[in-house]
Predicted model as a PDB file, atoms N, CA, C, CB and O in Angstrom, pLDDT in the B-factor column:
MODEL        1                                                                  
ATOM      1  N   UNK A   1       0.831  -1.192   0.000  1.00 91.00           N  
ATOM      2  CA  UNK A   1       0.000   0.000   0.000  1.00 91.00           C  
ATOM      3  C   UNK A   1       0.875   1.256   0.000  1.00 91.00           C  
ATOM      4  CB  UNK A   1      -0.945  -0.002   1.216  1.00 91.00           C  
ATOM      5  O   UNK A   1       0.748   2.318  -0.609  1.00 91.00           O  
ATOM      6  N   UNK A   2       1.750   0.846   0.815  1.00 93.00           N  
ATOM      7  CA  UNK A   2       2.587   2.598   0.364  1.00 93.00           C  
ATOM      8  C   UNK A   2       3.990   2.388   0.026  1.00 93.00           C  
ATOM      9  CB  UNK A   2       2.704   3.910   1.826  1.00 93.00           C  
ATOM     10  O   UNK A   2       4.954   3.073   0.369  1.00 93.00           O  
ATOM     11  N   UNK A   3       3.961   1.279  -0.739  1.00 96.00           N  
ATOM     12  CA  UNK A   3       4.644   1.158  -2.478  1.00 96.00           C  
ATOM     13  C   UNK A   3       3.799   2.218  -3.500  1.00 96.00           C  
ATOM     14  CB  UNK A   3       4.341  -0.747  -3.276  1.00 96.00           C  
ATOM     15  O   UNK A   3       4.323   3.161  -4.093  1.00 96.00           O  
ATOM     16  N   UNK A   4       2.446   1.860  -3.559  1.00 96.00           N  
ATOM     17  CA  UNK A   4       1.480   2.242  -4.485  1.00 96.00           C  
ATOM     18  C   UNK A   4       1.099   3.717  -4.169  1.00 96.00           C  
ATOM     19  CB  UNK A   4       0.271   1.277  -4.436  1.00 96.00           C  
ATOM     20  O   UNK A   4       0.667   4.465  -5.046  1.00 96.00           O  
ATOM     21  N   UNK A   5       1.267   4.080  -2.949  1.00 96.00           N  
ATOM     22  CA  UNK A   5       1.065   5.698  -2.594  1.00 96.00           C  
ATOM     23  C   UNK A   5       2.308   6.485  -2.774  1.00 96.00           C  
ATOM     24  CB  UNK A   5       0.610   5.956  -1.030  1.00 96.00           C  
ATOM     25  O   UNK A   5       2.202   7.691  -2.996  1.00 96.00           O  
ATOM     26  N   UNK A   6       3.411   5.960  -2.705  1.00 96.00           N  
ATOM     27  CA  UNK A   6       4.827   6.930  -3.268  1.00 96.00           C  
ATOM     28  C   UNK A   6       4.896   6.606  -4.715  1.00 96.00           C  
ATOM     29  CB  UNK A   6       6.519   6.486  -2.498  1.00 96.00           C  
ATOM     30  O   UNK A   6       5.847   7.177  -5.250  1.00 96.00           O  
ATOM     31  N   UNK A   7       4.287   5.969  -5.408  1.00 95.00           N  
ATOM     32  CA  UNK A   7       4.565   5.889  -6.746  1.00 95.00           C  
ATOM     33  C   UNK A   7       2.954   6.471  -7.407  1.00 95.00           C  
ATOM     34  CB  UNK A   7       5.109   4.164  -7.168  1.00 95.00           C  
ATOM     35  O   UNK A   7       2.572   6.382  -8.574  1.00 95.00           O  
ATOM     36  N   UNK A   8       2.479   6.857  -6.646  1.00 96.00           N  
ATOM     37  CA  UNK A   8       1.554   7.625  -7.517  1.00 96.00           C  
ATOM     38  C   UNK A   8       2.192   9.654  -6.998  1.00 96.00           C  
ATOM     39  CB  UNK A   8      -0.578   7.008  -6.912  1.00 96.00           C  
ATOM     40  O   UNK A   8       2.383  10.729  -7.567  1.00 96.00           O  
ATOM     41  N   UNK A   9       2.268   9.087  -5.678  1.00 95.00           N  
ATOM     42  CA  UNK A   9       3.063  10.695  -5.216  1.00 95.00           C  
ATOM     43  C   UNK A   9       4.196  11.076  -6.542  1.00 95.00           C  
ATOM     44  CB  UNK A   9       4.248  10.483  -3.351  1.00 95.00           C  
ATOM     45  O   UNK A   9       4.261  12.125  -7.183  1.00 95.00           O  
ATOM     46  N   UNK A  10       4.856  10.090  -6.652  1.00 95.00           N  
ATOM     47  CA  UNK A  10       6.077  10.013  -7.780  1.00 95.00           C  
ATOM     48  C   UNK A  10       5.682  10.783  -9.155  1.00 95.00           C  
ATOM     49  CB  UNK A  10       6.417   8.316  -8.208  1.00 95.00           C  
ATOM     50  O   UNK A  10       6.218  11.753  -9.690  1.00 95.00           O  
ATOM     51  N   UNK A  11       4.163   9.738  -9.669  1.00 94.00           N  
ATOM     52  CA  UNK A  11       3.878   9.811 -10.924  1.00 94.00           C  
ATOM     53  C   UNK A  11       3.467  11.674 -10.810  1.00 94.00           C  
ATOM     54  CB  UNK A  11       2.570   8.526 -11.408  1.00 94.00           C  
ATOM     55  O   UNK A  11       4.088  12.613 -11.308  1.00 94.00           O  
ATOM     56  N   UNK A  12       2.412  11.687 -10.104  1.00 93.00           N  
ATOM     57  CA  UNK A  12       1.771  13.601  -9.993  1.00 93.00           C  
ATOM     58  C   UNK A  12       2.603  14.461 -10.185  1.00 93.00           C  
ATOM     59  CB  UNK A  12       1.225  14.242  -8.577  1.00 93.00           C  
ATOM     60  O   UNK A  12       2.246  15.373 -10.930  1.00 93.00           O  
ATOM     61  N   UNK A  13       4.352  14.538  -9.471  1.00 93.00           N  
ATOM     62  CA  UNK A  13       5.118  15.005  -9.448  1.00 93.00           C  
ATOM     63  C   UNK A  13       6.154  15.294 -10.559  1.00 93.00           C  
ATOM     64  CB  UNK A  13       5.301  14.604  -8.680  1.00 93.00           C  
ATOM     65  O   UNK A  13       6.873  16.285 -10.685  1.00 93.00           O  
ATOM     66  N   UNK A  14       6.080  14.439 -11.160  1.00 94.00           N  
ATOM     67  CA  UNK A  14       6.932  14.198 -12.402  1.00 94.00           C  
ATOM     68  C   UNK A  14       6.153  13.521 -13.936  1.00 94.00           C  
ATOM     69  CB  UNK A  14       8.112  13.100 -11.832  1.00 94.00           C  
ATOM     70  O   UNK A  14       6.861  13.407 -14.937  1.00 94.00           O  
ATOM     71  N   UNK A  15       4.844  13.156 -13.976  1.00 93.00           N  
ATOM     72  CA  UNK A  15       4.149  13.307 -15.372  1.00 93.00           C  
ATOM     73  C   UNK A  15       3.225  13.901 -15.273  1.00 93.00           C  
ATOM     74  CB  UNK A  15       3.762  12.281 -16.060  1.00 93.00           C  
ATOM     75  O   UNK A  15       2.521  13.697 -16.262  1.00 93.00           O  
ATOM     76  N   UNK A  16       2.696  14.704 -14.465  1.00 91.00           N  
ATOM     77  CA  UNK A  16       1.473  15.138 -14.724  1.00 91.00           C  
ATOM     78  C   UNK A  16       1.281  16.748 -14.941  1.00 91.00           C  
ATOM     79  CB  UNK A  16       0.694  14.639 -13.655  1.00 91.00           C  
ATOM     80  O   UNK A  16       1.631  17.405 -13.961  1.00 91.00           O  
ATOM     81  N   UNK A  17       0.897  17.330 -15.803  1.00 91.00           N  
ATOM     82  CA  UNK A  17       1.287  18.844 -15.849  1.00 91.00           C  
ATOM     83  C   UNK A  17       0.046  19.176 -16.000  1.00 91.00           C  
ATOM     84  CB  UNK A  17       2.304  19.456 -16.964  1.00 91.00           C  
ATOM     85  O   UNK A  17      -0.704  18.442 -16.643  1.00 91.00           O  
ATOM     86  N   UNK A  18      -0.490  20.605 -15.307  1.00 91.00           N  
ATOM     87  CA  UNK A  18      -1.627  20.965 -14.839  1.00 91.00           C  
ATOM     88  C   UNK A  18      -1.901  22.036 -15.555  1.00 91.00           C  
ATOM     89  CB  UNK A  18      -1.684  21.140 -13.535  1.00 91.00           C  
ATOM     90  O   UNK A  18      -0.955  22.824 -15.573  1.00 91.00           O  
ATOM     91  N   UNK A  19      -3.146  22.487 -16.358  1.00 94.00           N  
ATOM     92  CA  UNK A  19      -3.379  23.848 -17.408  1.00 94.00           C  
ATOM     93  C   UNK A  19      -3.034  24.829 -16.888  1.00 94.00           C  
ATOM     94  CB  UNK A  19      -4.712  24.232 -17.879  1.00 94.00           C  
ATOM     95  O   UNK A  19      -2.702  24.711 -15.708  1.00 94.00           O  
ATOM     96  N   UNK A  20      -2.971  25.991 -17.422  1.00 96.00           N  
ATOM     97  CA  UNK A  20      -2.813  27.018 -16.925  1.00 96.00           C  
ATOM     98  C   UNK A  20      -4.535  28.082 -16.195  1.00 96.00           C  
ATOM     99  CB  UNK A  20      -1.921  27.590 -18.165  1.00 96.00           C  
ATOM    100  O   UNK A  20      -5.699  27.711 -16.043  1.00 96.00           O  
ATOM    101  N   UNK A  21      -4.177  28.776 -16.060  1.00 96.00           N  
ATOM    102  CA  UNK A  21      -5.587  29.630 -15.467  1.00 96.00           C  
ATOM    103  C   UNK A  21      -6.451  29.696 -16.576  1.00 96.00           C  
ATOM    104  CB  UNK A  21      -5.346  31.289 -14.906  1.00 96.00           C  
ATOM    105  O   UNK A  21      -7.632  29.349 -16.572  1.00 96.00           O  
ATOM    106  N   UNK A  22      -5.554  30.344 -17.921  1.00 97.00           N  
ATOM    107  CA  UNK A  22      -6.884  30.417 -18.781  1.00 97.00           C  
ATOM    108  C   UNK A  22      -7.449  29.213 -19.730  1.00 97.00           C  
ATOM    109  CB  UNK A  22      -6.690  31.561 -19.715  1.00 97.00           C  
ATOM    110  O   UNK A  22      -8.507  29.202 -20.359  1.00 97.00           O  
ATOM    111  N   UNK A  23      -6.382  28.138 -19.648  1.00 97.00           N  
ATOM    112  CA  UNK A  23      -7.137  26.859 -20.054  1.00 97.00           C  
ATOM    113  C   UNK A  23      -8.382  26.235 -19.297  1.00 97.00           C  
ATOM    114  CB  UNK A  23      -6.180  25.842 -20.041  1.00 97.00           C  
ATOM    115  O   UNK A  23      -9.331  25.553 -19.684  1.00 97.00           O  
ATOM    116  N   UNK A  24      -7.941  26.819 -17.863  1.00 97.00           N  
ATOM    117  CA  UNK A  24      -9.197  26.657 -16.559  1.00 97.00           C  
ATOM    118  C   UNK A  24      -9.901  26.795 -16.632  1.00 97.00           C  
ATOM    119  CB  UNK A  24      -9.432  27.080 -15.611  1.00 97.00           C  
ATOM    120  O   UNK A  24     -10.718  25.958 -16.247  1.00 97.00           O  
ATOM    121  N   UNK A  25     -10.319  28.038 -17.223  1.00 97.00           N  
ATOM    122  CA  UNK A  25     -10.995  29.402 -17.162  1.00 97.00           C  
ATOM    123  C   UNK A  25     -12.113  28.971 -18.305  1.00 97.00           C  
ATOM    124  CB  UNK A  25      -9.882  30.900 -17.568  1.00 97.00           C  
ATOM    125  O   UNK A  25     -13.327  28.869 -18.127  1.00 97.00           O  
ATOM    126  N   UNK A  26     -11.482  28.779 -19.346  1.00 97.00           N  
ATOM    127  CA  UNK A  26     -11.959  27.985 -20.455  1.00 97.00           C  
ATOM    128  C   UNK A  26     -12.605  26.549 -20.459  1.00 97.00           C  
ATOM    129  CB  UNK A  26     -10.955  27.894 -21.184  1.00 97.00           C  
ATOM    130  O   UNK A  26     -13.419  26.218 -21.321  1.00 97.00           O  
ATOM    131  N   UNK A  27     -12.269  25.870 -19.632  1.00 97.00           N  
ATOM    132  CA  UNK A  27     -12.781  24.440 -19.727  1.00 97.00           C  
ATOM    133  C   UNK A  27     -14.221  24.532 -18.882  1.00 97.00           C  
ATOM    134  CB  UNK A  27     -11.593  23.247 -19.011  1.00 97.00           C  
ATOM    135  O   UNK A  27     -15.299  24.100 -19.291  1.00 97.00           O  
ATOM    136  N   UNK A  28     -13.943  25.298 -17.414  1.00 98.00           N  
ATOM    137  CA  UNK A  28     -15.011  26.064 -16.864  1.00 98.00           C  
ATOM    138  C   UNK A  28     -16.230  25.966 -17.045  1.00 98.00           C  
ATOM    139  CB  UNK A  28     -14.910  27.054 -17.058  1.00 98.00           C  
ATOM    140  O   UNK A  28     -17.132  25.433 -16.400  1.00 98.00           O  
ATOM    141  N   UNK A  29     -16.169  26.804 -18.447  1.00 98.00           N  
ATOM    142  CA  UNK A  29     -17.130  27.549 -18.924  1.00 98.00           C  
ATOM    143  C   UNK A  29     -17.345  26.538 -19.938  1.00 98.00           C  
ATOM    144  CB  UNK A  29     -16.838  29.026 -19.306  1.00 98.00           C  
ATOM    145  O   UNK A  29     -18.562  26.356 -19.950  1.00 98.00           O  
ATOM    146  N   UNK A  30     -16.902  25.933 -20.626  1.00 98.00           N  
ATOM    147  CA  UNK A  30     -17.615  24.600 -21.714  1.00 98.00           C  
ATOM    148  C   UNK A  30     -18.120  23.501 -20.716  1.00 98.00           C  
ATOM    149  CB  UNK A  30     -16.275  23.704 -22.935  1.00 98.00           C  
ATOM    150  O   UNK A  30     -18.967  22.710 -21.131  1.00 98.00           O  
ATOM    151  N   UNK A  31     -17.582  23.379 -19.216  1.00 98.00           N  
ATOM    152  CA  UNK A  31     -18.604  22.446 -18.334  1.00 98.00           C  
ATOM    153  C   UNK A  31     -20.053  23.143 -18.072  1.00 98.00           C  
ATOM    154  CB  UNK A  31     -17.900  22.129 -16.771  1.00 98.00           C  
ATOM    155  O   UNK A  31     -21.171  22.645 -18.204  1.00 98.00           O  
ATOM    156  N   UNK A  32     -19.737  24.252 -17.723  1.00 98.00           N  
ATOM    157  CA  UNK A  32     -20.833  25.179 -17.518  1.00 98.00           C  
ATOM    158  C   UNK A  32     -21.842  25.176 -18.410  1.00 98.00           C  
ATOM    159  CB  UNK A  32     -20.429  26.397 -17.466  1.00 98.00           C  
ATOM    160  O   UNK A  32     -23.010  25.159 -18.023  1.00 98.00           O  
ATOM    161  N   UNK A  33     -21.508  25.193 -19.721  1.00 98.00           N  
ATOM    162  CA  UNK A  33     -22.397  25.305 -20.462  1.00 98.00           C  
ATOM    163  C   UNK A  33     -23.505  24.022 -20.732  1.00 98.00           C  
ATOM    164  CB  UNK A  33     -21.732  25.723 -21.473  1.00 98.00           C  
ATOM    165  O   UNK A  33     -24.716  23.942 -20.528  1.00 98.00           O  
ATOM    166  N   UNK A  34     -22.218  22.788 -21.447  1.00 98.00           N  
ATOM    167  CA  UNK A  34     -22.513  21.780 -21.493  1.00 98.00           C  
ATOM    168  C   UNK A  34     -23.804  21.465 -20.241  1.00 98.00           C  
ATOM    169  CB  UNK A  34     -21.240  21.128 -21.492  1.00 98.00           C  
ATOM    170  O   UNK A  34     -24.958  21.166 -20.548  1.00 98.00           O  
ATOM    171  N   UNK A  35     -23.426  21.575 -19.161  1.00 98.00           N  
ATOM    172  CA  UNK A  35     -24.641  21.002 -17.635  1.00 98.00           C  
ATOM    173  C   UNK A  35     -25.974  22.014 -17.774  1.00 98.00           C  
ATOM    174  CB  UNK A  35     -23.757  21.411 -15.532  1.00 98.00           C  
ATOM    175  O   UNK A  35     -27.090  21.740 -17.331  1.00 98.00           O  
ATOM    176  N   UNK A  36     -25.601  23.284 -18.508  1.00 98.00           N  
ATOM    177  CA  UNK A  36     -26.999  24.028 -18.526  1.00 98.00           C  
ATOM    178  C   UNK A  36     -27.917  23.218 -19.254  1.00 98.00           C  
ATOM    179  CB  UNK A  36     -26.972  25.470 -19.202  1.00 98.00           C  
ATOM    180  O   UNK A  36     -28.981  22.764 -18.833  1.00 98.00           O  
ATOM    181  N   UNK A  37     -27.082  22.985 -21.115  1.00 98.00           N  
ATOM    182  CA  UNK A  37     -28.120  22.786 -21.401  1.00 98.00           C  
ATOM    183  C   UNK A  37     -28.608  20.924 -21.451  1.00 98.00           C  
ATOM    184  CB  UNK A  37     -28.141  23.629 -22.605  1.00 98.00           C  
ATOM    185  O   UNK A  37     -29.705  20.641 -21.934  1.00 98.00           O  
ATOM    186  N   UNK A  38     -27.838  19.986 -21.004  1.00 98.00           N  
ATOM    187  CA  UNK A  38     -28.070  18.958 -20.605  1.00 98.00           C  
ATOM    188  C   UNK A  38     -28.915  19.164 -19.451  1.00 98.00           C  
ATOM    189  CB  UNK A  38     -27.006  18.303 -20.468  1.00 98.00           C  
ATOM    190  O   UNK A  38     -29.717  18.255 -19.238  1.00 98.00           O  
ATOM    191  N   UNK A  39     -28.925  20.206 -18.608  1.00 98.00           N  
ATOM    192  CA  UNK A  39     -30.171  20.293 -17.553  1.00 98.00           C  
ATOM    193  C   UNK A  39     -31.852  20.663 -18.000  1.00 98.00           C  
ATOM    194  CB  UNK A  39     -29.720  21.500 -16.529  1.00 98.00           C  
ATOM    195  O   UNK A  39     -32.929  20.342 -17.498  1.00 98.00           O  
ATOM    196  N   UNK A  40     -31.453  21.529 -19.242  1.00 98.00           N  
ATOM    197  CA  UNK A  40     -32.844  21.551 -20.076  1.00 98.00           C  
ATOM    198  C   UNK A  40     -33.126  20.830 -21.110  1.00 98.00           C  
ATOM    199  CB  UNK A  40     -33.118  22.654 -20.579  1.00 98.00           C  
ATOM    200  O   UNK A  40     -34.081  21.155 -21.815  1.00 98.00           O  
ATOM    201  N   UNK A  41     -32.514  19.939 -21.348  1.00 98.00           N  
ATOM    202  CA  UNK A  41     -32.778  18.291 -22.097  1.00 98.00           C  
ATOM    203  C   UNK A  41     -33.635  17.886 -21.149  1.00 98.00           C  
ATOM    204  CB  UNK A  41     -31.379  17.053 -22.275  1.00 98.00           C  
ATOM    205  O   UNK A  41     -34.864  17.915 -21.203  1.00 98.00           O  
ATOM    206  N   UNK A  42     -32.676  17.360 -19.935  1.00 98.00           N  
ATOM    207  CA  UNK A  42     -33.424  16.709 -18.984  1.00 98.00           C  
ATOM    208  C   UNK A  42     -34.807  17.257 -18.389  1.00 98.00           C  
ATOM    209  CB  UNK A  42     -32.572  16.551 -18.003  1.00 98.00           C  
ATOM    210  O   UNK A  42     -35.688  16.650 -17.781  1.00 98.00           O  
ATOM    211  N   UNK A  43     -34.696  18.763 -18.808  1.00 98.00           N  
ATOM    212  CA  UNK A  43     -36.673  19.394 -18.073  1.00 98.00           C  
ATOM    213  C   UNK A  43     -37.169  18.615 -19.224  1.00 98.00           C  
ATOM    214  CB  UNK A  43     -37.438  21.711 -18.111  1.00 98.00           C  
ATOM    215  O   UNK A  43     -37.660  17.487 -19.184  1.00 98.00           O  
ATOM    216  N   UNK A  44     -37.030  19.159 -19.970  1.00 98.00           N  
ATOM    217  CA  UNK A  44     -37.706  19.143 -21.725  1.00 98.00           C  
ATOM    218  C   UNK A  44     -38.288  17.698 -21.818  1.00 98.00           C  
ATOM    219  CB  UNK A  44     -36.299  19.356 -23.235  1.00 98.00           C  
ATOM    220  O   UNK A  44     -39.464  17.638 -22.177  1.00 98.00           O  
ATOM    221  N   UNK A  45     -37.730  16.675 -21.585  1.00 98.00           N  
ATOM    222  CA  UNK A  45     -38.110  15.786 -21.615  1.00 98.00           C  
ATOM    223  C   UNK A  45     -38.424  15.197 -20.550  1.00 98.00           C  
ATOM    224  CB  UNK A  45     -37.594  15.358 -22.176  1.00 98.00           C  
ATOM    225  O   UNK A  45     -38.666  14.039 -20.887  1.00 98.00           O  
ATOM    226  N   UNK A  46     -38.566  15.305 -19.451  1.00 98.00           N  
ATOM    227  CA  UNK A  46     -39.204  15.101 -18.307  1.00 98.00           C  
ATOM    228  C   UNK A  46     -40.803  16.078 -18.547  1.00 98.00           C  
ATOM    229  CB  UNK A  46     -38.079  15.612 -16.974  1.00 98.00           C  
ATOM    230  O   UNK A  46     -41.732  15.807 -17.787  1.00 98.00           O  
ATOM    231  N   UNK A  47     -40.932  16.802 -19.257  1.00 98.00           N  
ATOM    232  CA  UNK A  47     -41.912  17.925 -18.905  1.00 98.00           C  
ATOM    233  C   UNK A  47     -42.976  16.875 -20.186  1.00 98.00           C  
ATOM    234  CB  UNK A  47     -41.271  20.081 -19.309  1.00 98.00           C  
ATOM    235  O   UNK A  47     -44.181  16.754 -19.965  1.00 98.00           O  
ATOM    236  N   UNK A  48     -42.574  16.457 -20.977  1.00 98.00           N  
ATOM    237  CA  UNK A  48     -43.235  15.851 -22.534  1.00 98.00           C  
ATOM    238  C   UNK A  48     -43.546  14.998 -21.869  1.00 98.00           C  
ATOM    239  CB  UNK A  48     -42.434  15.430 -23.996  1.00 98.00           C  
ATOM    240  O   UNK A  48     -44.735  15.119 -21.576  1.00 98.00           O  
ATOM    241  N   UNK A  49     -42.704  13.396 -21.068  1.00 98.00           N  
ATOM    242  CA  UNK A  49     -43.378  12.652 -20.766  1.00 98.00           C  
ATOM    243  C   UNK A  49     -44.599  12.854 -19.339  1.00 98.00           C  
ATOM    244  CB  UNK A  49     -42.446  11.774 -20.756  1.00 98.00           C  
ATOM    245  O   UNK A  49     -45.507  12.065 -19.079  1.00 98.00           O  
ATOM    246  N   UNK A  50     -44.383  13.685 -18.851  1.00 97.00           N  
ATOM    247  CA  UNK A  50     -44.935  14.278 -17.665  1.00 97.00           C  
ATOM    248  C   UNK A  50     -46.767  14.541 -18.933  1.00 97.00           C  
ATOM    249  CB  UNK A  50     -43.638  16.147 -16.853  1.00 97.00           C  
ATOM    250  O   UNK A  50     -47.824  13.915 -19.013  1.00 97.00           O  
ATOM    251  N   UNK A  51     -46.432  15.268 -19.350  1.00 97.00           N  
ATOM    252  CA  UNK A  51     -47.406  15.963 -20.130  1.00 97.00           C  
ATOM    253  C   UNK A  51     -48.170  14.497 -20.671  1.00 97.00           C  
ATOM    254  CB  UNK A  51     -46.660  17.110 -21.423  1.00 97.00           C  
ATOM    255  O   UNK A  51     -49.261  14.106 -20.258  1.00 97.00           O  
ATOM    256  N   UNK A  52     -47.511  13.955 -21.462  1.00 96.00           N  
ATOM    257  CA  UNK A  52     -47.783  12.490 -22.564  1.00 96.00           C  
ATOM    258  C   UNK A  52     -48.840  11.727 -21.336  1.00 96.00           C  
ATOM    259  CB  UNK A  52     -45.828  11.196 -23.073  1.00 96.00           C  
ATOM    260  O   UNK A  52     -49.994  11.413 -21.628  1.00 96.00           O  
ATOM    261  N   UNK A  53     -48.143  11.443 -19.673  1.00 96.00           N  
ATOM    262  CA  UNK A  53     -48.576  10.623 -18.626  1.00 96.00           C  
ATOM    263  C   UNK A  53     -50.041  11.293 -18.594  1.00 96.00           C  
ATOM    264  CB  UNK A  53     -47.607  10.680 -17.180  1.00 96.00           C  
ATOM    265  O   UNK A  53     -51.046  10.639 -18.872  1.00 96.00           O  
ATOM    266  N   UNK A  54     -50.082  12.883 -18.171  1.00 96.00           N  
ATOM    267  CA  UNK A  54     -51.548  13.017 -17.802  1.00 96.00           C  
ATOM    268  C   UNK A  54     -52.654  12.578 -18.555  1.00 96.00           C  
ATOM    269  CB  UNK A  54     -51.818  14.212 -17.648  1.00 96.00           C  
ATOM    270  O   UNK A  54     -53.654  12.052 -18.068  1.00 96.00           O  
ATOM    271  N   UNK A  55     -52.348  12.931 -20.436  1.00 95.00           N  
ATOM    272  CA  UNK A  55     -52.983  12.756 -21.352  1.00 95.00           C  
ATOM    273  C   UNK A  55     -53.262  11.302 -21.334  1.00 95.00           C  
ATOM    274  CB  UNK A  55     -52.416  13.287 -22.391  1.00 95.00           C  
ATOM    275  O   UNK A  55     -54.236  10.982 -22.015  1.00 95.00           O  
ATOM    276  N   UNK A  56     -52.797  10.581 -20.873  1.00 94.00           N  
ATOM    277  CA  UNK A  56     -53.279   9.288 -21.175  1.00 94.00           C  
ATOM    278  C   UNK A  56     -54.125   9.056 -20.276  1.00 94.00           C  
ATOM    279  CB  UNK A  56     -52.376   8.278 -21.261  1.00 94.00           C  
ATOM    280  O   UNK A  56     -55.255   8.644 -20.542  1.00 94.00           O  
ATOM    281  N   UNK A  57     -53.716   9.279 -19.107  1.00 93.00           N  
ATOM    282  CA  UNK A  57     -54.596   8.735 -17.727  1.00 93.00           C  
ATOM    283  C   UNK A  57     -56.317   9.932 -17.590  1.00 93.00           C  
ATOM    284  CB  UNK A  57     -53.158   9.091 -15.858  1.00 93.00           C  
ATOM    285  O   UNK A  57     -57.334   9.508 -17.043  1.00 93.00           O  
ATOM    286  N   UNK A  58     -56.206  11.571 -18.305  1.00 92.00           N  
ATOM    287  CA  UNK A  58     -57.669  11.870 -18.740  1.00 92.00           C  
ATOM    288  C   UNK A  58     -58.212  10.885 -19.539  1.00 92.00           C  
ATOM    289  CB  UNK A  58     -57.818  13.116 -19.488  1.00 92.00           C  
ATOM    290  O   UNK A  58     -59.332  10.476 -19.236  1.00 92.00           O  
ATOM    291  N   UNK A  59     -57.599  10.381 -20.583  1.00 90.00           N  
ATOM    292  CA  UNK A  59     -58.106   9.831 -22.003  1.00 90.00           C  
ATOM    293  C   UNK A  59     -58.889   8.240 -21.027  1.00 90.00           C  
ATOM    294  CB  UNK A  59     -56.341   9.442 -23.557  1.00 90.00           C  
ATOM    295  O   UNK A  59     -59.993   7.724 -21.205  1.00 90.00           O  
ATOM    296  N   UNK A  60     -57.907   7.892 -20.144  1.00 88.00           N  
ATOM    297  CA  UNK A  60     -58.395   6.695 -19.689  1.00 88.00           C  
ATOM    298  C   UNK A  60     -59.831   6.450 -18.867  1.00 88.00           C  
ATOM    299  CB  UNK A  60     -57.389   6.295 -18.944  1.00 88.00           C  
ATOM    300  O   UNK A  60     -60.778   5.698 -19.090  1.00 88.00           O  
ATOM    301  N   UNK A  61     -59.523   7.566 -17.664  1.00 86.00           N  
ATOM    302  CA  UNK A  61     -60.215   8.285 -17.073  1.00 86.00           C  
ATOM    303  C   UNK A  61     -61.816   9.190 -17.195  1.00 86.00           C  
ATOM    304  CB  UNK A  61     -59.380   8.804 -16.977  1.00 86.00           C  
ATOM    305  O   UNK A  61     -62.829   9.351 -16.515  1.00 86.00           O  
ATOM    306  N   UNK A  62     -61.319   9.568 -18.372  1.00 72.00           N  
ATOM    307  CA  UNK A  62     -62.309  10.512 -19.002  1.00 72.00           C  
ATOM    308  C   UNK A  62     -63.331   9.969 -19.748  1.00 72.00           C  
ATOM    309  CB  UNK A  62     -61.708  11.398 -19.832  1.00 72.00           C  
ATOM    310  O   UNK A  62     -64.163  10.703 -20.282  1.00 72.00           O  
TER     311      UNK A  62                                                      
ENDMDL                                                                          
END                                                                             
């Protein structure tokens, strides 16, 4: 186990190189975006089958 924890300490230290601020800054904002509108996929189609459910159960109902 801490064979495997100094050789990952090892690896971070010596292969791993970290963006700069405005690559940050940038990636950020394409997560940001990306989760907005994957969050209004997810209404959008929650709201249709929501909608589709009532219509059936008046139609059944009714």
């Amino acid at each position: 186990m801490f064979t495997y924890i100094k050789e990952s300490i090892d690896e971070l230290r010596n292969n791993v190189t970290l963006p700069t601020r405005a690559e940050s800054s940038n990636y950020m904002i394409i997560v940001a975006v990306f989760s907005v509108l994957f969050a209004l996929a997810t209404w959008g189609v929650d709201s249709l089958f929501s909608n589709l459910i009532k219509l059936y159960f008046q139609k059944l109902i009714g």
